[in-house]
BADRENDO-648554 format. One record per residue (C-alpha): residue number from 1; chain; z, x, y. Coordinates in pm, 1 decimal. Layout:
NODE   seq   mol         c3         c1         c2
NODE   NUM     A          Z          X          Y
...
END
This chain:
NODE   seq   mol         c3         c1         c2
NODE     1     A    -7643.8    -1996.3      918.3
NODE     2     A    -7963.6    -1851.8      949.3
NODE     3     A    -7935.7    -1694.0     1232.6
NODE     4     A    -8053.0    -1352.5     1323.5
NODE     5     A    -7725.1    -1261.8     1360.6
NODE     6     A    -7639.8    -1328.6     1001.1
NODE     7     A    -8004.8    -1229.9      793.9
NODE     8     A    -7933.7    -1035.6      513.3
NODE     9     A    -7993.5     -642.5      635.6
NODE    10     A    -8271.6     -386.7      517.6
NODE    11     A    -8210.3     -198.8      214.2
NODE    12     A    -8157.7       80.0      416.0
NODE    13     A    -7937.4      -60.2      674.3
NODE    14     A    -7749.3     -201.5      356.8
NODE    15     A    -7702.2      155.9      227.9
NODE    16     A    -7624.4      275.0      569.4
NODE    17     A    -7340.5       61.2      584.1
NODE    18     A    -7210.4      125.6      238.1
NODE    19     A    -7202.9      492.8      300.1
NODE    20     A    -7026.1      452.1      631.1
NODE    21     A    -6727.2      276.8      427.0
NODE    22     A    -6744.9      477.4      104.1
NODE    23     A    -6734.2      806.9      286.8
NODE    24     A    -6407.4      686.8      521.3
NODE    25     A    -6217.8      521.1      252.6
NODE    26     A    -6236.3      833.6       66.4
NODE    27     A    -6137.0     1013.8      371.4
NODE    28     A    -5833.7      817.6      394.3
NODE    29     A    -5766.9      821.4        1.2
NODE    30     A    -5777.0     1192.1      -14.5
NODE    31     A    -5515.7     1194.3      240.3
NODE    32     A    -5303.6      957.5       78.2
NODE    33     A    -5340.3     1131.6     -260.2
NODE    34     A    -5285.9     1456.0     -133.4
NODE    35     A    -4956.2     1346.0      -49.4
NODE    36     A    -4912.0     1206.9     -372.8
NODE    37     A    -5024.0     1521.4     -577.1
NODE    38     A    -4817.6     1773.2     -312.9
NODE    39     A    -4528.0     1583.4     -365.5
NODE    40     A    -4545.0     1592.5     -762.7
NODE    41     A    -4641.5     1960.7     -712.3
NODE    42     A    -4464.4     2147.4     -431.0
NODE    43     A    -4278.0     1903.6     -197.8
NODE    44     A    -3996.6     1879.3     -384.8
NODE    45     A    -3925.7     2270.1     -363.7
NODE    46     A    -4035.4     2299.4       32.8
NODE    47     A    -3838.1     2027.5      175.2
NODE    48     A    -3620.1     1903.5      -80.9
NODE    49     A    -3443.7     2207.4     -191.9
NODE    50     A    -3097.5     2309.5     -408.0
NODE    51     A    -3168.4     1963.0     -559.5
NODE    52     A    -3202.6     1939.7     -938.3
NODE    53     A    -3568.2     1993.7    -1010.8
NODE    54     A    -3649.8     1600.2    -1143.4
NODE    55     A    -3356.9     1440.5     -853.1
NODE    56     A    -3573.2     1662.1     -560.2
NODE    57     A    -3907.3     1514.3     -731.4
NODE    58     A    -3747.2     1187.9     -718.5
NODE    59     A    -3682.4     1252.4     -373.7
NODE    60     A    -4015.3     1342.6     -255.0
NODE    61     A    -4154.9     1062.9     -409.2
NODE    62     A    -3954.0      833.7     -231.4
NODE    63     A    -4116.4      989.1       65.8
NODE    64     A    -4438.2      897.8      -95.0
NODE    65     A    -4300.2      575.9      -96.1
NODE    66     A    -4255.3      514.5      248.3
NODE    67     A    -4604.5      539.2      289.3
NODE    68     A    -4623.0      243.7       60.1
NODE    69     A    -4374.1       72.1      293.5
NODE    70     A    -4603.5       61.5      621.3
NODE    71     A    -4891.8       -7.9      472.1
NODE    72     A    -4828.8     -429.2      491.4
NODE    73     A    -4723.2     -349.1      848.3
NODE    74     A    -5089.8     -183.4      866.9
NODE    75     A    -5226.9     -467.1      737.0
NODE    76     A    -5082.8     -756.7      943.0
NODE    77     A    -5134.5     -539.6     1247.4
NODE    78     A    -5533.1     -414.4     1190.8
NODE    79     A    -5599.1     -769.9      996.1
NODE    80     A    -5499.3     -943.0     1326.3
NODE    81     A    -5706.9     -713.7     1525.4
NODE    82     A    -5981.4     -681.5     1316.6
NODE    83     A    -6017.2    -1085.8     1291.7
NODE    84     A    -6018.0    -1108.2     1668.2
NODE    85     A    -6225.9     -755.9     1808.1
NODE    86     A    -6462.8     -704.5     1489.2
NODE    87     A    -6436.9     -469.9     1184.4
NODE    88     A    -6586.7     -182.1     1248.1
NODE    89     A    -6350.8     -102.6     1554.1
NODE    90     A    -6053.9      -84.5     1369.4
NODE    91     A    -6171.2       95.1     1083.2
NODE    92     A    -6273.3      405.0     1351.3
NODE    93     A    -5917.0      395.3     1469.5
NODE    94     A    -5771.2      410.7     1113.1
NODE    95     A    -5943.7      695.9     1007.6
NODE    96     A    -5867.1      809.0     1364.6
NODE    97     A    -5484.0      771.7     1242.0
NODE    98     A    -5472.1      863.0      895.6
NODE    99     A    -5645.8     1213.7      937.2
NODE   100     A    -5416.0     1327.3     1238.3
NODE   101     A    -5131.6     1254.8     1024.4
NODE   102     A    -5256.7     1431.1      742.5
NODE   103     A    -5343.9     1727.7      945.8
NODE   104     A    -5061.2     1745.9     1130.2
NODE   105     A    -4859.3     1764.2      747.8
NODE   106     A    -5078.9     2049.1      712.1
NODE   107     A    -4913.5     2223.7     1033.5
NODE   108     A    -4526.6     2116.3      966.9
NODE   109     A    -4267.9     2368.6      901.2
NODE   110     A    -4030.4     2352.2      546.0
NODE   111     A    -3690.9     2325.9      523.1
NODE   112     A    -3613.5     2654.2      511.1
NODE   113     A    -3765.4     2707.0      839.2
NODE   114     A    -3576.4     2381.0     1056.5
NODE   115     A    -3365.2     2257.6      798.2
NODE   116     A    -3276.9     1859.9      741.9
NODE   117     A    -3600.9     1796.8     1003.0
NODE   118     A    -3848.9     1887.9      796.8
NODE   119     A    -3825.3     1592.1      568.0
NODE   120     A    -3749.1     1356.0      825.7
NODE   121     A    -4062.4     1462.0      993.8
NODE   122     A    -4272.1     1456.0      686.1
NODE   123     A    -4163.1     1093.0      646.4
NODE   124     A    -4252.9      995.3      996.3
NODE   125     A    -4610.2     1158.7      918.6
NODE   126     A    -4594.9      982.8      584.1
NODE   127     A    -4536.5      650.5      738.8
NODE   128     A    -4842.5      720.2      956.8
NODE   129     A    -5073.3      744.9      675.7
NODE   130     A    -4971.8      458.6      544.4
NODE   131     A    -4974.0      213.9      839.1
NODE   132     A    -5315.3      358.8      877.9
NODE   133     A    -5469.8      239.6      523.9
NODE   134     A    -5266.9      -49.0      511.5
NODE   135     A    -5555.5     -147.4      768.8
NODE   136     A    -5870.6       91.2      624.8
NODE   137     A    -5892.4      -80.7      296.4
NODE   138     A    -5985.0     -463.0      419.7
NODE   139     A    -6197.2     -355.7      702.1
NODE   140     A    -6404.4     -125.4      465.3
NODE   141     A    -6434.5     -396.6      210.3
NODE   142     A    -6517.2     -679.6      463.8
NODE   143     A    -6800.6     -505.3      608.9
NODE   144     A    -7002.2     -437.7      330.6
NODE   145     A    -6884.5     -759.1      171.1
NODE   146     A    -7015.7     -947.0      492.6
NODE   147     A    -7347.2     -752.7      508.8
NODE   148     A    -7510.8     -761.0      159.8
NODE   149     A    -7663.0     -988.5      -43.3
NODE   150     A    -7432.9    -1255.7     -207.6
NODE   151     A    -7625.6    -1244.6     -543.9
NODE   152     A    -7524.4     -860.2     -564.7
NODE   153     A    -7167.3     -884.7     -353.5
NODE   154     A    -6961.9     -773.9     -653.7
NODE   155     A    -7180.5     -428.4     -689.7
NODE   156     A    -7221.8     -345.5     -316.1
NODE   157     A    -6874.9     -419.8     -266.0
NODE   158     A    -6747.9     -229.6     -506.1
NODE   159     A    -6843.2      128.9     -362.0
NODE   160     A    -6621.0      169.5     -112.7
NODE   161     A    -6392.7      119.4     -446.1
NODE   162     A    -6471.4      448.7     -527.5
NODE   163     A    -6366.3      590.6     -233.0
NODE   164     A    -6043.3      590.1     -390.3
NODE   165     A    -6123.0      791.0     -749.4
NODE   166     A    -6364.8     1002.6     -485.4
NODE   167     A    -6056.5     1049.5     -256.1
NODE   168     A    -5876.4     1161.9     -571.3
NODE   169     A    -6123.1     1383.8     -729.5
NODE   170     A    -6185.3     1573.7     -394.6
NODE   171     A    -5800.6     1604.0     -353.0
NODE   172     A    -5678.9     1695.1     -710.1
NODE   173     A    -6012.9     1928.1     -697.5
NODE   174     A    -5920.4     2095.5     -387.9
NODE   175     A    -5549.5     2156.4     -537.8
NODE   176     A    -5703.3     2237.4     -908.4
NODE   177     A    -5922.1     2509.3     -754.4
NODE   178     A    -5580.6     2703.5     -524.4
NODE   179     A    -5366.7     2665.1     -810.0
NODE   180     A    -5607.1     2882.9    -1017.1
NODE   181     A    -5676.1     3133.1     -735.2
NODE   182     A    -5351.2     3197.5     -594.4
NODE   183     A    -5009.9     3304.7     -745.1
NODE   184     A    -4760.2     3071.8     -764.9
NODE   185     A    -4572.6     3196.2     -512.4
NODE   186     A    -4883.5     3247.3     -243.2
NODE   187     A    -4971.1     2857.3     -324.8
NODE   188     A    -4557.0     2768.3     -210.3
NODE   189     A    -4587.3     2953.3       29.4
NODE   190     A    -4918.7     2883.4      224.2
NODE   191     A    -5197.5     2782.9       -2.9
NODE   192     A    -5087.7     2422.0      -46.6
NODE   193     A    -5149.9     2394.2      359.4
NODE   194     A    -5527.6     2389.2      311.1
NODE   195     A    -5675.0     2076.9      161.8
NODE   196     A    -5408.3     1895.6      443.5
NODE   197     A    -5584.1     2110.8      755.5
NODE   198     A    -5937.9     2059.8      581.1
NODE   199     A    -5894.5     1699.5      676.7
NODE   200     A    -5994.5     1732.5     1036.9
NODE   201     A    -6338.0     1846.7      912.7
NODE   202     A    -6388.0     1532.2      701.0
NODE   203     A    -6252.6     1309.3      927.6
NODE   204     A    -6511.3     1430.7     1206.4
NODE   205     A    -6763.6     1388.5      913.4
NODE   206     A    -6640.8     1004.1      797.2
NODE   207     A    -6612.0      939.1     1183.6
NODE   208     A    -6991.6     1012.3     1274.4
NODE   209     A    -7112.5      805.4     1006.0
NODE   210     A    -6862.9      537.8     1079.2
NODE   211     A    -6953.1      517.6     1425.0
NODE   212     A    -7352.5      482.6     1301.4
NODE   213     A    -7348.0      129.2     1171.8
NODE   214     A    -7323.4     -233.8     1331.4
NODE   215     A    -7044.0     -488.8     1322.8
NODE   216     A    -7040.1     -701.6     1011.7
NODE   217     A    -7321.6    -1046.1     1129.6
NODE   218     A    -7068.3    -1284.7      940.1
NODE   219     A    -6831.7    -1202.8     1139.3
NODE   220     A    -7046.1    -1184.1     1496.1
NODE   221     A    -7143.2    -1522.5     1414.2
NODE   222     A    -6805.1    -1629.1     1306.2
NODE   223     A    -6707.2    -1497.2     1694.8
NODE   224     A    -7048.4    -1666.9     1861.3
NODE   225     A    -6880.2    -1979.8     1761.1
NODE   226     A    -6615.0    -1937.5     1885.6
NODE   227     A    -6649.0    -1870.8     2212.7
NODE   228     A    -6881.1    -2181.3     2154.8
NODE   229     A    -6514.3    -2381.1     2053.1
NODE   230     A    -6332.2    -2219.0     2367.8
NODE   231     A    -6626.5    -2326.0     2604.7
NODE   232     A    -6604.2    -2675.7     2494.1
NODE   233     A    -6257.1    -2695.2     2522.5
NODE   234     A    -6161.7    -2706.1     2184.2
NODE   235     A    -5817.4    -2640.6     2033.8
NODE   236     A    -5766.0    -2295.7     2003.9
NODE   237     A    -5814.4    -2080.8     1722.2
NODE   238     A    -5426.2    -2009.5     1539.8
NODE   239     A    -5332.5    -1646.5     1504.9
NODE   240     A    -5510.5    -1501.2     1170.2
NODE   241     A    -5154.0    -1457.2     1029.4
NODE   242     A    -5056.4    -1820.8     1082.1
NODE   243     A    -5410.0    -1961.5      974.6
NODE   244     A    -5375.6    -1689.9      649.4
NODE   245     A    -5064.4    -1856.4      554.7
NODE   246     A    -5134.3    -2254.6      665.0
NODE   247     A    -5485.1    -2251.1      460.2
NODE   248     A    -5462.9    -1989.6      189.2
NODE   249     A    -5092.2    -1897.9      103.0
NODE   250     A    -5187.7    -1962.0     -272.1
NODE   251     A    -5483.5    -1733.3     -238.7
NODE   252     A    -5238.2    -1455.8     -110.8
NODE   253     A    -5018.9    -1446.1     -349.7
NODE   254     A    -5264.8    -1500.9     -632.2
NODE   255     A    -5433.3    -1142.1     -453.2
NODE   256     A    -5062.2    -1003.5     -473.6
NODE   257     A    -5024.1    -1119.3     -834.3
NODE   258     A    -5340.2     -927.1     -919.9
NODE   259     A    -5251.9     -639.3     -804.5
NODE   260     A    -4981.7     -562.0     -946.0
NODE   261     A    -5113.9     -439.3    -1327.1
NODE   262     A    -5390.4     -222.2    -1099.4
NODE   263     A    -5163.5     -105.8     -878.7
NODE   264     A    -4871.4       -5.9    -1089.4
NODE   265     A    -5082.7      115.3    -1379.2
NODE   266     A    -5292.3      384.9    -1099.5
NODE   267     A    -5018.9      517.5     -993.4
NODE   268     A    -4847.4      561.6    -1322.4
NODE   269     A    -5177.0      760.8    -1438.2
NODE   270     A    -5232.7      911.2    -1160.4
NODE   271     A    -4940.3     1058.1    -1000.3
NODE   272     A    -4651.5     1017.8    -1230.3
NODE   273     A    -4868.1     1166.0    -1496.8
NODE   274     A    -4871.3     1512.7    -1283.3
NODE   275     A    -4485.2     1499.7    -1389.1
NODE   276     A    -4477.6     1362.2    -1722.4
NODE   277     A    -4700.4     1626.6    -1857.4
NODE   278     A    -4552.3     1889.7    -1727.7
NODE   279     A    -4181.5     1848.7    -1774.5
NODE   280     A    -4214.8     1608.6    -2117.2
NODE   281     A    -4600.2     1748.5    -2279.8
NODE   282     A    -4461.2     2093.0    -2223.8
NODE   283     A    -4856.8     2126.7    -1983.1
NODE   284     A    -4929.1     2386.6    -1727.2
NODE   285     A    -4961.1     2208.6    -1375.2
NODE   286     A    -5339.1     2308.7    -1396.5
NODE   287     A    -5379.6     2106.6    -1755.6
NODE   288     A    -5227.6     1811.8    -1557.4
NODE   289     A    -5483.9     1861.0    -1302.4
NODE   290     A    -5795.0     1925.4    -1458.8
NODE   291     A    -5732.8     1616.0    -1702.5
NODE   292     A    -5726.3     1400.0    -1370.2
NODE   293     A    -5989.1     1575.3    -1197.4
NODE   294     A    -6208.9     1494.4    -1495.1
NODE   295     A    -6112.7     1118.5    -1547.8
NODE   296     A    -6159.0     1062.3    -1186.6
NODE   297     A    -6492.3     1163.7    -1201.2
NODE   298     A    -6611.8      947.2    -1454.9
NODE   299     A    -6347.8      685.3    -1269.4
NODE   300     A    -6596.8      696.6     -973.9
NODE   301     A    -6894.8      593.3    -1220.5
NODE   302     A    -6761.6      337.4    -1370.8
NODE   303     A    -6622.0      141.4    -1097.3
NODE   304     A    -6999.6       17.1     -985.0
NODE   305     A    -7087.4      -86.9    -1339.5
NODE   306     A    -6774.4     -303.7    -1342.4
NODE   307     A    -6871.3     -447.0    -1025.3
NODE   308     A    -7208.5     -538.2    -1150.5
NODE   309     A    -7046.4     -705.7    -1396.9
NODE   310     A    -6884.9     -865.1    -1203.8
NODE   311     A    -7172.1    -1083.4    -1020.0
NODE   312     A    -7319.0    -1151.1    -1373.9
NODE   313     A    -7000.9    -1292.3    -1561.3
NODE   314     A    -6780.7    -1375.6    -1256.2
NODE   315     A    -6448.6    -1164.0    -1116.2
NODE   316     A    -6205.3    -1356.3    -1352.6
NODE   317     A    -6319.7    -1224.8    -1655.9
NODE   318     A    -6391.6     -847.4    -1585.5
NODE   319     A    -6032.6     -844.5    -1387.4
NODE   320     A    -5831.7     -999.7    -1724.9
NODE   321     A    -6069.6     -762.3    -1953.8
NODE   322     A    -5898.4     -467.6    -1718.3
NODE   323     A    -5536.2     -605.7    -1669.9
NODE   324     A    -5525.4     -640.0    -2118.3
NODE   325     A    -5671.4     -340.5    -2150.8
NODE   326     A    -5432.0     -156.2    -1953.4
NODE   327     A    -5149.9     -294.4    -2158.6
NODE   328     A    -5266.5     -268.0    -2480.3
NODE   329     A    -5344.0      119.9    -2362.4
NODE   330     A    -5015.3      229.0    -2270.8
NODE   331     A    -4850.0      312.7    -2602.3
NODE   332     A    -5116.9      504.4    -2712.7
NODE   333     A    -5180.9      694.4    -2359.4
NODE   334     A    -4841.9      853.4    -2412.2
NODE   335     A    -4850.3      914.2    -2751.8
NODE   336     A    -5209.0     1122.0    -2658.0
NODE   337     A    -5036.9     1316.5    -2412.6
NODE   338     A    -4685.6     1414.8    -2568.8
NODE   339     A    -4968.6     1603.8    -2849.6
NODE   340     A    -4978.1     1839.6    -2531.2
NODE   341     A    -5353.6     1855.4    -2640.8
NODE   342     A    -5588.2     1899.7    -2337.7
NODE   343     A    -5862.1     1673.2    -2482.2
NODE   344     A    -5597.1     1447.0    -2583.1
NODE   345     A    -5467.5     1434.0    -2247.8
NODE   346     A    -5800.9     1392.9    -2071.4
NODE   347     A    -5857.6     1070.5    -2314.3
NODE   348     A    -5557.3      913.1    -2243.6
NODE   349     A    -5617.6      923.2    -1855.7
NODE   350     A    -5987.7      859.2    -1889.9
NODE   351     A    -5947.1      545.8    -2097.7
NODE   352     A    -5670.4      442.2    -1882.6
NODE   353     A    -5911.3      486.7    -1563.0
NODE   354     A    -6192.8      293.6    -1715.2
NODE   355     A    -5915.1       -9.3    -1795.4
NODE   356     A    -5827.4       32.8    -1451.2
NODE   357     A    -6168.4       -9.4    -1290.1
NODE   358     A    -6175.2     -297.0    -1406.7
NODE   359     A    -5949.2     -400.0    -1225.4
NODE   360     A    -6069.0     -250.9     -907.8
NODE   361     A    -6430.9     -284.8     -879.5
NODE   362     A    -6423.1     -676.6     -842.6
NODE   363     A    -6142.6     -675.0     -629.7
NODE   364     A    -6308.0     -605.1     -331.7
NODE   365     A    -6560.3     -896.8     -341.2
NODE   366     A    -6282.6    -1122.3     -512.7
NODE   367     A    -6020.4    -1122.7     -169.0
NODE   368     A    -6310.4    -1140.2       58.0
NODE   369     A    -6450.8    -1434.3     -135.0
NODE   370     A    -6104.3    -1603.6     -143.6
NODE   371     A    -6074.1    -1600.1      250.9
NODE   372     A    -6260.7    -1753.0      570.0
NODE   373     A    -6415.8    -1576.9      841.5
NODE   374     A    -6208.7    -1568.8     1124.4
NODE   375     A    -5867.4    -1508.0      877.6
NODE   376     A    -6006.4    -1270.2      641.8
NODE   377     A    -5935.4     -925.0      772.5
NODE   378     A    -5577.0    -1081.1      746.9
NODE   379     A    -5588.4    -1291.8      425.5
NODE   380     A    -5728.0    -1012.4      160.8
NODE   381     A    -5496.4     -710.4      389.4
NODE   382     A    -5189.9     -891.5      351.9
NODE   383     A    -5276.6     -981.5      -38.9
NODE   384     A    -5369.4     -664.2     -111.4
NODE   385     A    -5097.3     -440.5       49.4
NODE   386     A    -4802.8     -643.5       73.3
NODE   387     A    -4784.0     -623.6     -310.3
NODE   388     A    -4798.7     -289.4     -241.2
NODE   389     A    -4428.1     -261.9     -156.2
NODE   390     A    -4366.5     -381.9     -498.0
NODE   391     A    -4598.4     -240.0     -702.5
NODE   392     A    -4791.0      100.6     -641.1
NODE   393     A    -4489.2      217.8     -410.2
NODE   394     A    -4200.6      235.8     -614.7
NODE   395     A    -4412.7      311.7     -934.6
NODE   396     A    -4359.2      688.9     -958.2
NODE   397     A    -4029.2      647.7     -850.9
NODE   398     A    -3958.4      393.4    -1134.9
NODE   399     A    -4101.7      580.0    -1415.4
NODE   400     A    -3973.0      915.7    -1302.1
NODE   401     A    -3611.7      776.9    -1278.0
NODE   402     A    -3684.7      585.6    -1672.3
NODE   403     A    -3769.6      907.8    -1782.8
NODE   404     A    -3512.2     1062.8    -1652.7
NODE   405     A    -3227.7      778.8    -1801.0
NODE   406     A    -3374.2      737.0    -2140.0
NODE   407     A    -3583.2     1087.7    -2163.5
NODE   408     A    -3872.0      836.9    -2328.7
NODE   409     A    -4212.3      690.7    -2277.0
NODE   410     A    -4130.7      412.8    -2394.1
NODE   411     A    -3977.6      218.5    -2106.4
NODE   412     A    -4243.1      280.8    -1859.6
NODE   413     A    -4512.8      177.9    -2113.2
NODE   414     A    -4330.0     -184.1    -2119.9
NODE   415     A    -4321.1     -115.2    -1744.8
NODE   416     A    -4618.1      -84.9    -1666.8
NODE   417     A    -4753.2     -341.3    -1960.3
NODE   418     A    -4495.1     -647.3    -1774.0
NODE   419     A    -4688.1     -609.9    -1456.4
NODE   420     A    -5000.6     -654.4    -1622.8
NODE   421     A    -4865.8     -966.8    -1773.7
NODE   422     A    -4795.8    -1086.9    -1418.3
NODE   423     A    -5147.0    -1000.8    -1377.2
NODE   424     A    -5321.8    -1205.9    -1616.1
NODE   425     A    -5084.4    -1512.5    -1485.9
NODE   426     A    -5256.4    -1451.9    -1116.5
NODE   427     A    -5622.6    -1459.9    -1262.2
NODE   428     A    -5544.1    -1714.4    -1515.2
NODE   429     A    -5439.2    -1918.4    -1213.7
NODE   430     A    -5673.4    -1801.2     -973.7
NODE   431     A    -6058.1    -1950.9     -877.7
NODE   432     A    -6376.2    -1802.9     -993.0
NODE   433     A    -6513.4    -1702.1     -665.3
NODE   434     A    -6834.7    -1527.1     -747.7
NODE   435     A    -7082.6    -1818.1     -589.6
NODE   436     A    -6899.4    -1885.9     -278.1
NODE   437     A    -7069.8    -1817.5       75.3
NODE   438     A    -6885.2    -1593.9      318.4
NODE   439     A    -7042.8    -1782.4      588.5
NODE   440     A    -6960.8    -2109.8      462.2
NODE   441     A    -6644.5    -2138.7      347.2
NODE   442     A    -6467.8    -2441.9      361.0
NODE   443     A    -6247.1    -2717.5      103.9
NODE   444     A    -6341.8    -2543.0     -188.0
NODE   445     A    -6145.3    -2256.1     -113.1
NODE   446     A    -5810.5    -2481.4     -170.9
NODE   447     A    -5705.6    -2611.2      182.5
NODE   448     A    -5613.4    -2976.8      151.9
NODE   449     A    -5882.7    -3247.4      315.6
NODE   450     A    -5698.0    -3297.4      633.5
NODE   451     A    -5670.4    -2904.1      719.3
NODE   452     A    -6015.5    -2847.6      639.0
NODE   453     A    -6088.0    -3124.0      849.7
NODE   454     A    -5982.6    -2934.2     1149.8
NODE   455     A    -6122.6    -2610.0     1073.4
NODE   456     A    -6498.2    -2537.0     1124.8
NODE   457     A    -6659.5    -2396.0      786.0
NODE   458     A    -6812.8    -2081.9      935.5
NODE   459     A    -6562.1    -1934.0     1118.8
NODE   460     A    -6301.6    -2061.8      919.5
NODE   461     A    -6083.4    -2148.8     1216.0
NODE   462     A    -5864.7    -1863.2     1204.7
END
C-alpha cells in the first residue's frame, strides 16, 4: 500500500523507534535476569533455607521457572490485544508490569523474616515478570519490524535483540560491582536489594521514550481496512489466536522448533554457568560474573552484524550457522571452564554468545516475516514463548539436577547439543522469508488456496 499511513519513516523517526524498543526490552530483560542471577547467587540462602546448598539452588530456580511458565499466557493474552488495539499500547503496559514486579522483589521480606510466605510471594512476583515479557518481546519486535525498510528488516530488527545481552550486562554489572564492594554478608543481607529497587528509575526512563513514538503504519493500515470490512458488512475478522492457528500452525511450531537450541543453549551459558563455575571450576562468584559481564558485552555487538547478515544471505542460513555452532561448542566450553582459568572461562562464554547470536539476531525479522498483519502480535508471541515452557525454563533446572546425578559436564553438553538438533530440523523445514512484504502477505506464507481466498492480503484477516 502506498499509503501515507504505511511510507517508510525518516531516518530519524526510524531510530526513534528503535531506541524506544531497545531501551524497554532491556528494561524488561534486566529484570528477568536479575532474577535469574539472584537466584544462582543469593535466593537460595534467603528464601530457601536449611536445604542442601545445590537442592535450595534447585529450588530457586524452579522459581525462576515459573516465570518461564506465564510467559505463553503473556503472549496469547498481549498478542490478542496487541492485534486488535495496536502495538505500542501494550508494550507501555508491559513494561508498566514487569518493573512493578521487579521492584516490588526488591521490597519483599526473606524467610527468616515471614517464614514459608516469602517464597510463595516471590513466585507470585516471579510469575508477574513473566506474564509481562511473554507480551514485551513480540510487540517490541513488530514495531520496528513494521516501520523500517524491508531491504534492511533483518538489521533494524535485530536491536531490540540486544536488549536482552544489554539487559544482562546492566544486570550481571550491577551485581559484579556490590559483590566487590560489600562483604559477603552485607550483600545477603541488603546489598542484593539494589539493582531490584533501581528498576523504578529505568522503567520511568524506558517509559518516556516508549511513550515518544507512533503506532507501527502496517499495522494502522492493517486496522483502516478493517473497519473498511466491518462497514461493508463483511464477515468478521476470527480471533488472532484462532486465525494464528487456522493459517499458520506450521509456521508456529517451526518458530517453536527454532527456538529451542537458542533458548536452551542462553540459558545454559548464562545462568547455569553462574553455578557450574563455582561449585565444579572451583571460581569465585565474581570470576563467574565478570566472565559474563564481558561476553555480554561483545554479545550486544555482535547481534547487529548477524542481523545484517541476515538480509544479505537470508535468515535460514545465519540461524543453522548458529544452531551447529552451538553444538559443536559445547564440549569444548566445558572443558575451557573446568581449567578454572579466567581467560579460559571468558572464551568459552564469549564463543558460546557469538554462536548464540546467531541465532537471535534474525529471529526477530524471521517470526514477523512468517505471520500476517492482523495475527502477528499472536503468531510470532505464541512461537516464540510457548517453546519457552520447554526450553529456556526448565534449562537451569535440567543441567543443575545432571550435574548433580552424574557430577559431569558431559550430559548437559549432549543436552543442550539434542535441542540444537531439533533446531536445525525447524530451519531445515522452515521458508526463507527474507523478501516477503509485511504489508502483503498472502499464499506464499503456506495457507492453502481456499483460506487465502477468504483472507485479505494486507491485513491478513486475523
Amino acid at each position: 500500500m502506498a499509503s501515507a499511513a504505511t511510507a517508510p519513516p525518516t531516518p530519524g523517526s526510524l531510530r526513534r523507534i528503535v531506541a524506544a524498543s531497545l531501551v524497554g526490552t532491556t528494561v524488561e530483560w534486566y529484570d528477568f535476569f536479575l532474577y535469574g542471577s539472584a537466584a544462582a547467587l543469593v535466593f537460595n540462602k534467603l528464601f530457601f533455607p536449611g536445604s542442601d546448598p545445590l537442592v535450595g539452588t534447585l529450588l530457586s530456580f524452579l522459581t525462576y521457572a515459573v516465570g518461564f511458565a506465564a510467559r505463553p499466557i503473556g503472549a496469547l493474552v498481549f498478542g490478542h490485544y496487541g492485534d486488535r488495539l495496536g502495538r505500542k499500547k501494550l508494550l507501555v503496559l508491559s513494561l508498566l508490569m514487569m518493573g512493578s514486579a521487579t521492584f516490588a522483589i526488591g521490597l519483599l521480606p526473606t524467610h527468616a523474616t515471614i517464614g514459608s510466605a516469602a517464597p510463595v510471594l516471590l513466585t507470585v512476583l516471579r510469575l508477574i515478570q513473566g506474564f509481562a515479557l511473554g507480551g514485551e518481546w513480540g510487540g517490541a519486535v513488530l514495531l520496528v519490524s513494521e516501520h523500517g525498510d524491508a531491504k534492511r528488516r533483518g538489521f533494524w530488527a535485530s536491536w531490540p535483540q540486544t536488549g536482552a545481552p544489554a539487559g544482562q550486562l546492566l544486570a550481571t554489572g550491577v551485581l559484579s560491582a556490590l559483590t566487590a564492594l560489600l562483604s559477603d554478608s552485607a550483600f545477603e543481607a541488603w546489598g542484593w536489594r539494589i539493582p531490584f529497587l533501581l528498576s523504578g528509575v529505568l522503567v520511568i526512563l524506558g517509559l518516556w521514550i516508549r511513550l515518544s513514538v507512533d503506532e507501527s503504519p502496517v499495522f494502522k493500515a492493517a486496522l483502516a481496512q478493517a473497519a473498511l470490512r466491518k462497514a461493508a458488512a463483511a464477515p468478521a475478522e476470527k480471533m488472532p489466536l484462532v486465525a494464528v492457528l487456522r493459517h499458520h500452525w506450521r509456521d508456529v511450531l517451526i518458530a517453536m522448533g527454532a527456538r529451542m537450541a537458542e533458548n536452551i543453549s542462553y540459558y545454559v551459558i548464562t545462568a547455569f554457568i553462574l553455578v557450574y563455575a563455582t561449585t565444579s571450576a572451583g571460581l569465585s562468584d565474581q570470576t563467574a560474573l565478570n566472565a559474563v559481564l564481558v561476553a555480554s558485552a561483545v554479545h550486544f555487538a555482535v547481534i547487529p552484524l548477524w542481523g545484517a547478515l541476515s538480509d544479505r544471505v537470508g535468515r535460514r542460513p545465519v540461524y543453522l550457522l548458529g544452531a551447529i555452532g552451538v553444538a559443536l561448542w559445547m564440549f569444548p566450553f566445558f572443558a575451557l571452564i573446568d581449567s578454572g582459568n579466567f581467560g579460559n572461562l571468558l572464551l568459552a562464554v564469549m564463543v558460546g554468545l557469538i554462536f548464540h547470536g546467531a541465532m537471535y539476531a534474525p529471529q526477530a525479522a524471521f517470526f514477523a516475516e512468517m505471520f500476517a498483519t492482523r495475527m502477528r502480535y499472536s503468531g510470532a508471541s505464541i512461537g516464540a514463548q510457548f517453546s519457552s515452557v520447554a526450553a529456556g525454563a526448565p534449562a537451569p533446572l535440567i543441567a543443575t539436577a545432571l550435574l548433580a546425578d552424574f557430577d559431569s559436564s558431559t550430559p548437559i553438553s549432549l543436552y543442550v547439543i539434542a535441542a540444537a538438533l531439533l533446531t536445525v530440523l525447524a530451519i531445515v523445514c522452515a521458508k526463507e522469508t527474507r523478501s516477503r512484504d509485511l504489508t502483503d502477505i498472502g499464499p506464499d506464507t503456506g495457507r492453502g488456496a481456499a483460506d487465502a481466498a477468504t483472507v485479505p492480503s494486507d491485513a491478513g484477516g486475523a
